[in-house]
N, C-alpha and C positions, 0 to 999 in steps of 0.2 A: 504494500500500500504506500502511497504516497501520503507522510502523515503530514495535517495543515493545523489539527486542532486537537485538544484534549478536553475533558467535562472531568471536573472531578467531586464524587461524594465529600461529605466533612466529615460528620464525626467521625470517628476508626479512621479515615485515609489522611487528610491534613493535619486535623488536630484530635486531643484526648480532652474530651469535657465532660467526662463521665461520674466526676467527685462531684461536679455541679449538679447533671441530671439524675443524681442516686440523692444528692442532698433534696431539691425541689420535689421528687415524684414519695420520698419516702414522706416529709413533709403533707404532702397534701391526701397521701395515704393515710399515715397515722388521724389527720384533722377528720377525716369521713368515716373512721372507725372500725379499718380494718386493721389486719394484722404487717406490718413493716414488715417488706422483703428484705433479705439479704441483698447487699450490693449487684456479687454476682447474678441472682435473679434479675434485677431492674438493668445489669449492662443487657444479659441475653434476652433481653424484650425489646433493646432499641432497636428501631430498623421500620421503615414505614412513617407514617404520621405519628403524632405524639397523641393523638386517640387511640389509635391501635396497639401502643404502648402499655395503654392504661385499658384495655379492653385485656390486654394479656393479663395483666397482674391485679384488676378488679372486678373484671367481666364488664361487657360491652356494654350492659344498662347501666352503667355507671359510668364509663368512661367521660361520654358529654362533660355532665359536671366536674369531674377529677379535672379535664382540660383546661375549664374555665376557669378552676382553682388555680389550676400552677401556673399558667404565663405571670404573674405579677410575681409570684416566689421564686419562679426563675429569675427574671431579670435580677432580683435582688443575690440571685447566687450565681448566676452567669461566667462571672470571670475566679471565680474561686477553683485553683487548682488546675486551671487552663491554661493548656498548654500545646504548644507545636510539635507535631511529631517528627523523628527523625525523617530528614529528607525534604520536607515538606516545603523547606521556604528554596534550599537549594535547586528540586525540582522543577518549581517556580522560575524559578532564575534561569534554568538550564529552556525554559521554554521562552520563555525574554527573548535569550541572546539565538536558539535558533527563529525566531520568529515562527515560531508556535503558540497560536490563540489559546489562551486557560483561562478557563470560567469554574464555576462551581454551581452543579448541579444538585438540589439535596431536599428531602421531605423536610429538614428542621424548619421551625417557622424565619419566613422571609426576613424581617428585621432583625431577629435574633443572630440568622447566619453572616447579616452584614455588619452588625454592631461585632462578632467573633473574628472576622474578616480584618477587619479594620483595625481593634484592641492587639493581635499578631501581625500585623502590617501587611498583610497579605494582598489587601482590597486595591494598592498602585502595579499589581503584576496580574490582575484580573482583569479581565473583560466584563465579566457581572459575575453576580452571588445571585442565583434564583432561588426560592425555597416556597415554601408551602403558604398558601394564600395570595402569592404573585398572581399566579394563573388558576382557573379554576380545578386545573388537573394536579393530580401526583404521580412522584415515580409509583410503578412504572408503567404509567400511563404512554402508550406512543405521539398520545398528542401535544405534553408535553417534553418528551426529547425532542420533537421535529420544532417546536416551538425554541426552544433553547440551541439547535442545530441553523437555523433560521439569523436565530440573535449571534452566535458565531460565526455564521458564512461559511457553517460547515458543513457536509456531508456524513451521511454513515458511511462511506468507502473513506474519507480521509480522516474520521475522528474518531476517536478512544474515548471510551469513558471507564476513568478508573475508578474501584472502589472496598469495601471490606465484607462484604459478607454475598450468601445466595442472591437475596432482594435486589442488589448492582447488579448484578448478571442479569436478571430477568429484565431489568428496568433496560439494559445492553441490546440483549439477544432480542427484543421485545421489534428496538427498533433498526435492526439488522445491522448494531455497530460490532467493533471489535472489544473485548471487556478485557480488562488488565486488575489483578484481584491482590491485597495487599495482608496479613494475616497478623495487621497491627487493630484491630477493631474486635464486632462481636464474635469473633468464628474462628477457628484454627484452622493450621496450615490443613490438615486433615479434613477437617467438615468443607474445607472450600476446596480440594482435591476431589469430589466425588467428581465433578465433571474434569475427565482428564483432558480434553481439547483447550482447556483454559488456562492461562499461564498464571500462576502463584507467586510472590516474593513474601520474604520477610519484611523488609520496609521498602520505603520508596528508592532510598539507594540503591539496593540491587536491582527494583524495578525497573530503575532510570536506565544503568549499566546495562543488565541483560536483556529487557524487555524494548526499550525507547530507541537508545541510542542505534541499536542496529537495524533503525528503518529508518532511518536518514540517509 
């Protein structure tokens, strides 16, 4: 392929905000009176909207409410424990200086991923930060990748969307891009191997090296 452009997930692939999203979700857990998951539990529910989050871990006729609980304890826990993941800003840069478009594709809510964007400095090496309630779709909605493919200038034959768990691949596969899968997020190197046609790294570094670089 001739690559022009990259889409990339956040939480698991850029950054680790997981101490914030286990601080807000267990929070507004405990306030509606159920029983606090373990951390682990509330990492292996991210993935999707943050209703569906909260549909895993309070069942779905709660969820609504839970949602509209936490965006205010989020913001106030947001940047707590946030952090860049290996690779991440480098990667970034290595897309700069080839003149390769990067954006960030991701179910997190829209402002949120841009105020995270921004607090890591990421948002002057980005093309946009789209997230959940920009458009009315979500990953992995096709109408959102083409929409987001669209605001790139990009194609599915020349863009990548990388990212850390099954849900990036389908949101990939969905709209016939290529998927690049990273096993710094919700899922191991193992759970994101069942599809062996799909390329795995540990972080973005080897990504970049073994995955990126040799389609230039």
């Amino acid at each position: 392929m001739t690559l022009r452009a990259i889409l990339f997930d956040l939480d698991g692939t850029l950054i680790d905000q997981f101490q914030a999203i286990y601080n807000a979700f267990s929070q507004v857990i405990s306030q509606m009176g159920f029983p606090v998951p373990d951390f682990e539990t509330v990492k292996k529910s991210v993935g999707g909207a943050s209703e569906n989050t909260m549909a895993k871990l309070i069942g779905q006729e709660n969820a609504k409410q839970g949602v509209q609980m936490l965006r205010p304890i989020f913001e106030k826990e947001m940047f707590n424990g946030l952090k860049a993941l290996p690779g991440s800003s480098e990667i970034l840069d290595f897309c700069e200086a080839h003149s390769i478009e990067a954006a960030v594709l991701t179910n997190k809510y829209g402002p949120h991923a841009r105020a995270v964007c921004d607090h890591l400095q990421f948002s002057p090496k980005l093309k946009f930060v789209l997230g959940a309630n920009d458009t009315e779709w979500k990953k992995p909605d096709t109408q959102l990748t083409k929409f987001a493919l669209d605001r790139i200038d990009g194609t599915p034959q020349n863009t990548i969307y990388v990212g850390d768990s099954p849900y990036d691949l389908k949101t990939a596969q969905n709209a016939g891009m290529k998927c690049l899968l990273v096993s710094t997020g919700t899922h191991s190197q193992s759970e994101l191997r069942k599809d062996k046609t799909v390329p795995v790294e540990t972080d973005l570094f080897n990504l970049m090296e073994n995955q990126i670089k040799p389609l230039l």
